[in-house]
Structure formats: structure tokens, C-alpha cells
C-alpha positions as CSV (number, residue, x, y, z in Angstrom):
1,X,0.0,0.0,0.0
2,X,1.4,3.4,-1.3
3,X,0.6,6.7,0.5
4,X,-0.3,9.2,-1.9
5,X,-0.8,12.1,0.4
6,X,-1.5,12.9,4.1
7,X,-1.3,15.8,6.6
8,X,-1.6,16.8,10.1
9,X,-2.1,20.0,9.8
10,X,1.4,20.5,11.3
11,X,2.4,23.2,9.6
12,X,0.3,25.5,11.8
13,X,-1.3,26.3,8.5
14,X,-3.1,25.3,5.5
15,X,-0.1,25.0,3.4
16,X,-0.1,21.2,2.2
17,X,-3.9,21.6,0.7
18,X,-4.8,22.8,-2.4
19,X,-7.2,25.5,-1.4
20,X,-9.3,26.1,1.6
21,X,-13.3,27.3,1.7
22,X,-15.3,29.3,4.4
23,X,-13.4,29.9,7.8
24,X,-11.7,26.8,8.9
25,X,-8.8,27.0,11.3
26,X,-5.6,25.4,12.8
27,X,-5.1,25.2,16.4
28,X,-3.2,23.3,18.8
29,X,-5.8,23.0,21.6
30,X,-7.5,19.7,20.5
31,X,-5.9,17.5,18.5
32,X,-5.4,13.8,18.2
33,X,-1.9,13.6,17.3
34,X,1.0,16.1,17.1
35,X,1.0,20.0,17.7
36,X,-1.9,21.1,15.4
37,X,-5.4,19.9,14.2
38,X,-8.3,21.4,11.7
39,X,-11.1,23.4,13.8
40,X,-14.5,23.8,12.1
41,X,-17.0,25.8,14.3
42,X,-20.0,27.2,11.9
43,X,-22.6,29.2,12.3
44,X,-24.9,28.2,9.4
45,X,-22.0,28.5,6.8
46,X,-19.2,25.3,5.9
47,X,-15.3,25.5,6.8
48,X,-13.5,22.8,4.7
49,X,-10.0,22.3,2.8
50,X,-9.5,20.6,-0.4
51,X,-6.8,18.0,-0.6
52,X,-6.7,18.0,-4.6
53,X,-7.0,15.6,-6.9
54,X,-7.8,12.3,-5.3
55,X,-5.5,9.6,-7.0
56,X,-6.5,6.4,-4.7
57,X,-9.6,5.9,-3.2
58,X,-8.1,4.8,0.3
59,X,-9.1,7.1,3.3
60,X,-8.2,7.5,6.6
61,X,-8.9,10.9,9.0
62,X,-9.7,11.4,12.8
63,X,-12.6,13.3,13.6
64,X,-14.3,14.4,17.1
65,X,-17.5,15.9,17.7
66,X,-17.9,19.0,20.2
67,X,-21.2,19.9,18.7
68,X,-23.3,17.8,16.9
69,X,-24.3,20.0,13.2
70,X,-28.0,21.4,13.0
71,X,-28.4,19.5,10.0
72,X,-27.3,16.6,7.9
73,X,-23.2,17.7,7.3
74,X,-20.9,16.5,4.6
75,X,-17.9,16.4,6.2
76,X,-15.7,14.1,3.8
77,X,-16.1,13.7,0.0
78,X,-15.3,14.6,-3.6
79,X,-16.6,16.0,-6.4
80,X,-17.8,13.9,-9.5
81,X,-20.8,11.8,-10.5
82,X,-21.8,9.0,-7.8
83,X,-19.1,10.3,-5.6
84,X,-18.5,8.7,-2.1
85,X,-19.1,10.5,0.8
86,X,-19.5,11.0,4.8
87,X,-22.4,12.3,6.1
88,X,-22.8,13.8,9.6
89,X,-26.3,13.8,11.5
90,X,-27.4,15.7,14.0
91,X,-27.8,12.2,16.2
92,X,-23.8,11.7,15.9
93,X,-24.3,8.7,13.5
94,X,-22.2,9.2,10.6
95,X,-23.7,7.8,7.3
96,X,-21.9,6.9,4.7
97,X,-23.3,7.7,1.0
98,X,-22.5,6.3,-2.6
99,X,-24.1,9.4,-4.4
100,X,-27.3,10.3,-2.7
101,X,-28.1,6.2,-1.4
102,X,-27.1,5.4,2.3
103,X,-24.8,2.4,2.2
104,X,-24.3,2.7,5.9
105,X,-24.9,4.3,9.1
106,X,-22.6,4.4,12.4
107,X,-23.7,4.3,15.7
108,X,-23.6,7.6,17.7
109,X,-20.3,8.8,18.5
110,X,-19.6,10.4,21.6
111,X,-19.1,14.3,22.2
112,X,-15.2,15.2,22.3
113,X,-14.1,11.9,21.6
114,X,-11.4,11.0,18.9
115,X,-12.7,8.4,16.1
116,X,-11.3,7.1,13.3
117,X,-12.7,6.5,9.6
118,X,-11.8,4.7,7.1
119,X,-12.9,3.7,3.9
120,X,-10.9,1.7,0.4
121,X,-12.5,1.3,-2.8
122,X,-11.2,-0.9,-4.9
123,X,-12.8,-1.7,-8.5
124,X,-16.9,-1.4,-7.5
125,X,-16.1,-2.8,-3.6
126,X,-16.4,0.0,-1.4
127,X,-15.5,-1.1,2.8
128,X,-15.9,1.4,5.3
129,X,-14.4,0.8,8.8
130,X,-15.0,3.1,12.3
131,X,-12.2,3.1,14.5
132,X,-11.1,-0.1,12.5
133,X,-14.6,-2.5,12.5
134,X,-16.0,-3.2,9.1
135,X,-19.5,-1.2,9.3
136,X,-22.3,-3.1,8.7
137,X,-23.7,-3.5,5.0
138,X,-20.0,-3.4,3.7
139,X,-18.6,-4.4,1.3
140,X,-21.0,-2.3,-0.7
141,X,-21.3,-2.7,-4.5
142,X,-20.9,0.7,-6.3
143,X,-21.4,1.4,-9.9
144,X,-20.7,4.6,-12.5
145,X,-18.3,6.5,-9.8
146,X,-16.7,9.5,-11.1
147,X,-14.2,11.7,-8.9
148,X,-11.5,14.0,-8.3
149,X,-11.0,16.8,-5.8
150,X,-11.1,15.4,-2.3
151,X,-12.4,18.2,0.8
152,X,-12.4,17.1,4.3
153,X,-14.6,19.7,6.9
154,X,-17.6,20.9,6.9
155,X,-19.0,21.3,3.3
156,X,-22.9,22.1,4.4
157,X,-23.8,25.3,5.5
158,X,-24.8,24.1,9.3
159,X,-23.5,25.0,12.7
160,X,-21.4,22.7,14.3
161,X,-17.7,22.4,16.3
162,X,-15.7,19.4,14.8
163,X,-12.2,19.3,14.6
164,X,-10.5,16.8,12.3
165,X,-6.8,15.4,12.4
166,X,-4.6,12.4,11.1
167,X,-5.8,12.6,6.9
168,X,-4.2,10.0,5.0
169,X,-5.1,8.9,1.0
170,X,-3.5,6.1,-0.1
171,X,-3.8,3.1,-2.9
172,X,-6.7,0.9,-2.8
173,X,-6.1,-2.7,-1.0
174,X,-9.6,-3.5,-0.3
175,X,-8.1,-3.1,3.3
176,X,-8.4,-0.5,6.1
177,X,-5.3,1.5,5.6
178,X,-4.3,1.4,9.6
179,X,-4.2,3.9,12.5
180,X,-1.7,5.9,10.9
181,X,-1.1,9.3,12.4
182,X,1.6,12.5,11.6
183,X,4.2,14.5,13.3
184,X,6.2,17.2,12.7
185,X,10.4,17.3,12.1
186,X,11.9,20.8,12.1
187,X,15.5,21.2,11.1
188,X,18.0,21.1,14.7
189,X,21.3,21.4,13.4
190,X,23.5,22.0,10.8
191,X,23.6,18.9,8.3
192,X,26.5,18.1,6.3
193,X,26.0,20.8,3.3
194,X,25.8,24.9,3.9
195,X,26.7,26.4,0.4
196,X,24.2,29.4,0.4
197,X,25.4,32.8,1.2
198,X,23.5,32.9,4.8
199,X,25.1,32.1,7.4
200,X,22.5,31.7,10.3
201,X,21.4,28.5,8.1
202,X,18.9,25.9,9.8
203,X,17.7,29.2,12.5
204,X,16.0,30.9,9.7
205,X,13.9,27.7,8.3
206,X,12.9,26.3,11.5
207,X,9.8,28.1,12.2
208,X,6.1,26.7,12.5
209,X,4.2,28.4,10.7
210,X,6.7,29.2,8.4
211,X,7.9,32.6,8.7
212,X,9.2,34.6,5.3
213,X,10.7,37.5,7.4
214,X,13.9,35.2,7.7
215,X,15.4,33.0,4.7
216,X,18.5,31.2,3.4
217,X,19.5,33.1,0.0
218,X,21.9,31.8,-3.0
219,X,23.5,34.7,-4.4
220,X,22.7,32.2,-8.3
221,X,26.7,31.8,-9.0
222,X,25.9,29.3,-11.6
223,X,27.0,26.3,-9.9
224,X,25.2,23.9,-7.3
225,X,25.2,25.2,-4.1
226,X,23.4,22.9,-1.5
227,X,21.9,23.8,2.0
228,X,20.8,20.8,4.2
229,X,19.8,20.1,7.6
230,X,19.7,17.5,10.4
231,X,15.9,17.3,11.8
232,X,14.6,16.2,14.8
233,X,14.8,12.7,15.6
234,X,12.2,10.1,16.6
235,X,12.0,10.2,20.1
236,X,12.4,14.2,19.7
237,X,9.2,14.4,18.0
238,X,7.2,12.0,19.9
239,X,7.6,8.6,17.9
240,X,7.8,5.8,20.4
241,X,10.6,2.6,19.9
242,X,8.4,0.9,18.1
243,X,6.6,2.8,16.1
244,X,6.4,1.8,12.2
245,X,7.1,4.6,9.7
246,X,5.2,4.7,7.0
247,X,5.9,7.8,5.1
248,X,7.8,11.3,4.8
249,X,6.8,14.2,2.9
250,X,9.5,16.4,2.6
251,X,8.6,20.4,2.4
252,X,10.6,23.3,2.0
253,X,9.5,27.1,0.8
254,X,11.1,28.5,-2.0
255,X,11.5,31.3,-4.1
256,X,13.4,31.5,-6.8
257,X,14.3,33.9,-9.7
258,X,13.8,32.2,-12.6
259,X,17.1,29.4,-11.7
260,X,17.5,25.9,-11.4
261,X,16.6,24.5,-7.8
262,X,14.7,22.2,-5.7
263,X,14.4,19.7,-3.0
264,X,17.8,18.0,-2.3
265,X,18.0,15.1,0.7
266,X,20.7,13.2,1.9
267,X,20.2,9.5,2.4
268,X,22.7,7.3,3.9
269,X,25.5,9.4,2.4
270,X,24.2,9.8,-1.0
271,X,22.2,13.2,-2.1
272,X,18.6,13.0,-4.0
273,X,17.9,16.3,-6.0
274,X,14.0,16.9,-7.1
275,X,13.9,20.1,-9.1
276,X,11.0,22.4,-8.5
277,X,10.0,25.5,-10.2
278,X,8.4,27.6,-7.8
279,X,8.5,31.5,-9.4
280,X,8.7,34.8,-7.8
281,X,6.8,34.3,-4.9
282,X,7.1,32.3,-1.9
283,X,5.9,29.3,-2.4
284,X,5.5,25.3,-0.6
285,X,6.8,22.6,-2.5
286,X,7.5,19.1,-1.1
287,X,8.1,15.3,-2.5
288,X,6.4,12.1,-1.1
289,X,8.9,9.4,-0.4
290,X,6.8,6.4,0.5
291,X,10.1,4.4,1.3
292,X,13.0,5.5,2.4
293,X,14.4,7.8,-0.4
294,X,14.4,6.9,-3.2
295,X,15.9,3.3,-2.3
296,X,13.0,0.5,-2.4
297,X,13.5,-0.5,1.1
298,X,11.3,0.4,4.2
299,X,11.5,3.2,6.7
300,X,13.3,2.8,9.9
301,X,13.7,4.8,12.8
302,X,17.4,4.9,12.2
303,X,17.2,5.8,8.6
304,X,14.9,8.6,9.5
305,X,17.2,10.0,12.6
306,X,20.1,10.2,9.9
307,X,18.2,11.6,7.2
308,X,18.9,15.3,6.6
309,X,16.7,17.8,4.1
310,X,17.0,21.4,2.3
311,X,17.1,23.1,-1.0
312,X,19.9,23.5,-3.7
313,X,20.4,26.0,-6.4
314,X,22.9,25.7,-9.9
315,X,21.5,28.7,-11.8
316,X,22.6,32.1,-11.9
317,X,19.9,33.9,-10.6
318,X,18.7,34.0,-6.7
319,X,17.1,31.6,-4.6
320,X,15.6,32.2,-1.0
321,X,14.7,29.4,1.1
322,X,12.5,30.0,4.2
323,X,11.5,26.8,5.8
324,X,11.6,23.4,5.7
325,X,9.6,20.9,7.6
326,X,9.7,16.8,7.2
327,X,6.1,15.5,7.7
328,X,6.5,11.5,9.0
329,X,3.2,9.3,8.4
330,X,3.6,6.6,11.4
331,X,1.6,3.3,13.1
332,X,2.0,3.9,16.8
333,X,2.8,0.6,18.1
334,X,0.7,0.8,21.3
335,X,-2.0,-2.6,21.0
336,X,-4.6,-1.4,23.2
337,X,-5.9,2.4,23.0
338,X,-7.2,4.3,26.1
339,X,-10.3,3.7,27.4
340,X,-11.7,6.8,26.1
341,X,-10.6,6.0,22.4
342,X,-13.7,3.3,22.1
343,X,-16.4,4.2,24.0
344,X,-18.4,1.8,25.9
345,X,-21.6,2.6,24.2
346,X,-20.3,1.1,21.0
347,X,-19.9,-2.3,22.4
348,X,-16.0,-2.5,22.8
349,X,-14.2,-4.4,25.6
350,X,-12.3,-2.3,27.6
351,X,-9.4,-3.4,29.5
């Protein structure tokens, strides 16, 4: 299973979507995993972010209910004929819809309570999981399903307090993609390339959100300069001994002046260059590496502790660089979850 996309929202910001709609926020208050987590609190108007293009039809987000909408709430879909979609009512239940027919509803989920959903559609076979049970009338049989830009919120014009967390799309097994969760690594240190013409380095791209006001800057000598840095490790961010990796997204800010530059990483002594052409504006850019990059071999804690991330330039005209951030996609190892992760009401043995 290949992880196309995911966020956390821990860029303090909406950076890593495509566009945002209405008044949804970011704050570190309530949140499932990490610093941050998507607020939606509407008074009879929607709050939701678009992911983009939807390339797999495997889903995964947190969600938690501080008030239930006033009305029926989309709070997960994607546009196109017979789309899927997730459905909030104003009981809690969550119904899930294969264009306008009810394939399944939930049982009521509990006020401020984290829970996860899931869904994989694979062919026609659509499975949709809460908190990682197969919902009842799944698998579902769909047919004439057309899609493309995925939104995650509040896409109704209700009120409501939700907050969402944890969004994952991946490639369609026909299987729940797992509990997999996000943190945050922001450059530490120094890593084992500073070529640009600031010397302040890794202090000037370590801020969350991202800051312009402060930058890394390539004076565009045409030849490759290179500015890398160690991140955070593991422990540092809150991954515990055994949790899996799964994913990093690597992120940096650019602007460049019409150059040659990009994404360069350094991997177990060898350098990976990813050129990007951002333009002259500030601008996120960022590249996926579902295994550890770009070597067809899994993740390891060890791989990630010694992995190291920045920009490069080998044109002649300038290049700023402002922040950069590593994003790690992770299976927390932990078997059983605390007591208020399944609710008694919804049948589950607690321990």
C-alpha cells in the first residue's frame, strides 16, 4: 500500500492543501496527534479544505464531535458523479453515501471523543471501517463512480464544532489502511552541506508556521550550491521505539528567480535532487517518499534519525529558502488504546 498524500495539519497552517473554503482553522488546543489539528466551528455557513486531486480511493482521518451540526453535514467527499461521501447527523451517527443512497450508518459517537474513519474502494467494492470494525452492510457494491478533488470539513452550511486530524489517502487494497497518524520534524542542526550565502542557516527555516521574514539566500553563482539540515529525531518528535514509519513528505519554501533549484535530501551518504520551479513568490513545495528515499526498502527509525533535508540552487539567478519541515506518516505501536478512544456505548471491551 502506497501513501499518496497525508497531513496533520502540522504546519500550523493550510499549506499542504490545495485550497481552503469558508473559515476553517488550525489550532493546537484539541488534537489527536502532534502539535496542530483542523477546527470547524459554523454558524450556518461550511469550513472545509480541499486536498486536490484524489489519485487512490483509500481514506483514513480522525474526527471528534464537540457539537453535533443542525443539519445533515458532509464532512468528507469529492466531487464527480456518484461520488462517495460521509455524512454527519445531527444524532452523531455518521452515514456513509455512494451518491445520494445510504450504504451505511454508524452508531452515535460520543461528544469530544477522537474516532477514526476509514474507507478503500477498490474496483466497485467499497468497505468502510470506524475506528477499524468493518461497518455493517459493507462491502458495498458501487457502480458509475466518477471523482476528483477530495475536501475534508464541513462542506454544508450548518452549525457545528468538529475538529479533524490524522488525513491520509492512499492506494486501494480492499483493506483498512491502519491507524496511521503525523508529526512534525523541524530542522535542529546544521547537516553536512551549507553552500548558500546565509550564514544563520537551519535558524532561519525552523519556524512553524513558516515565517518569510527570515530566509536562506543563494546569491545564483551558476553552480550547485546545497543547504541541508539534520531534523529532529524520533524520540524528539514524539515517535515511540516501536513505532512503524510509513511515510515522509518532505517540504521546503522556495522562491526562486527564474534558476534551477529544488528539494535536495541526503540519504545514507548519498544526495537526491528533485527540481521544483516555484517562481517569484514564496511558495511550498514538497516530494512524497513512500520508502526510504528513493531506495526501495522500508523506513526505519534509524534511517529517519540520519536523514537530513533542504534546497539547492545551480543557476545564476537568486534563490531564498524559508523553511523546511519533514512531515512523518507513522503506526504507533501501542495494541490497546485508552479507554476513552472506544467508548463503551459502541460495544468495545475495555481493558
Amino acid at each position: 500500500m502506497a501513501i499518496t498524500f497525508f497531513s496533520g495539519f502540522e504546519t500550523g497552517d493550510f499549506s499542504e492543501f490545495s485550497s481552503i473554503s469558508g473559515s476553517p482553522t488550525v489550532q493546537g488546543t484539541i488534537k489527536n496527534t502532534g502539535s496542530y489539528a483542523m477546527r470547524c466551528n459554523t454558524d450556518a455557513t461550511w469550513a472545509y479544505v480541499y486536498s486536490g486531486n484524489l489519485y487512490a480511493w483509500a481514506i483514513s482521518f480522525y474526527i471528534q464531535v464537540n457539537t453535533a451540526p443542525n443539519a445533515l453535514a458532509v464532512v468528507f467527499g469529492a466531487t464527480g458523479t456518484n461520488a462517495l461521501s460521509v455524512r454527519l447527523e445531527t444524532d452523531r451517527t455518521l452515514k456513509f453515501y455512494a451518491g445520494e443512497t445510504v450504504a451505511s450508518t454508524s452508531s452515535p459517537m460520543d461528544l469530544g471523543t477522537w474516532y477514526r474513519v476509514s474507507f478503500d474502494l477498490k474496483g466497485t467494492s467499497w468497505n468502510a471501517w470506524l475506528n477499524g470494525s468493518l461497518l455493517s452492510g459493507f462491502p458495498y457494491t458501487t457502480s458509475g463512480i466518477t471523482y476528483s478533488n477530495g475536501y475534508l470539513g464541513i462542506k454544508t452550511a450548518v452549525t457545528a464544532d468538529l475538529y479533524f486530524d490524522d488525513y491520509i489517502e492512499g492506494d486501494a487494497t480492499g483493506n483498512d489502511l491502519g491507524d496511521i497518524r503525523v508529526l512534525r520534524a523541524s530542522p535542529n542542526a546544521a547537516g553536512q552541506y551549507a553552500e548558500f550565502d546565509t550564514i544563520s542557516g537551519y535558524t532561519n527555516c525552523d519556524e512553524v508556521p513558516a515565517s518569510d521574514a527570515d530566509y536562506v539566500d543563494d546569491s545564483g553563482v551558476e553552480a550547485l550550491h546545497r543547504e541541508c539540515y539534520n531534523l529532529q529525531n524520533c524520540a524528539t518528535i514524539g515517535l515511540g521505539g516501536s513505532d512503524t514509519i510509513k511515510a515522509v513528505n518532505v517540504w521546503i519554501r522556495l522562491y526562486d528567480n527564474n534558476t534551477l533549484q529544488g528539494i535536495i535530501v541526503r540519504d545514507n551518504s548519498v544526495d537526491y535532487k528533485t527540481m521544483k520551479a516555484v517562481g517569484k513568490a514564496y511558495k511550498w513545495t514538497n516530494v512524497l517518499y513512500d520508502t526510504n528515499a528513493p531506495r526501495a526498502s522500508a523506513w526505519t527509525q534509524a534511517i529517519f534519525d540520519a536523514f537530513q533535508s533542504g534546497g539547492y540552487s545551480e543557476g545564476k539567478n537568486d534563490v531564498y529558502m524559508s523553511c523546511v519541515m519533514d512531515m512523518v506518516a507513522f503506526i504507533p505501536a501501542v495494541a490497546p488504546p485508552p479507554a476513552a478512544y472506544f467508548p463503551r456505548s459502541h460495544g468495545y471491551i475495555i481493558g
